[in-house]
C-alpha positions, 0 to 999 in steps of 0.5 A: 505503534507507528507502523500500526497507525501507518498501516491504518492511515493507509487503509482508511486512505485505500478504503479497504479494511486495515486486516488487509495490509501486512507489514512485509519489510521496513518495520524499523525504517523510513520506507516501507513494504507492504502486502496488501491481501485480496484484490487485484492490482487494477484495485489499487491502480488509481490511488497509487496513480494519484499519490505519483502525480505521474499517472502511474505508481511512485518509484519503489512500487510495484502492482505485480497482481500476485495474491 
């Protein structure tokens, strides 16, 4: 139930619909993987920018544009 409301919050959060994301790795644990289906990775530039405060995306992330 948790990681569900993790990946609805982060949905909500992108703006896009919660069938995009998948739970890929971490189910059980603090950090987590996530694929996000269709886009592009120019998408999701600008929230993960904003999250880091750096200008581009927090540590362990990774916009590789694969779909």
């Amino acid at each position: 139930r948790a990681n569900d409301a993790v990946l609805k919050a982060l949905a909500a959060w992108l703006g896009i619909g919660a069938a995009r994301l998948a739970l890929r790795a971490g189910g059980q644990a603090r950090d987590k993987l996530v694929l996000v289906a269709g886009g592009s990775a120019d998408e999701f530039a600008g929230p993960l920018a904003a999250v880091s405060g750096a200008g581009e995306a927090p540590p362990g992330v990774t916009t590789t544009g694969a779909r």
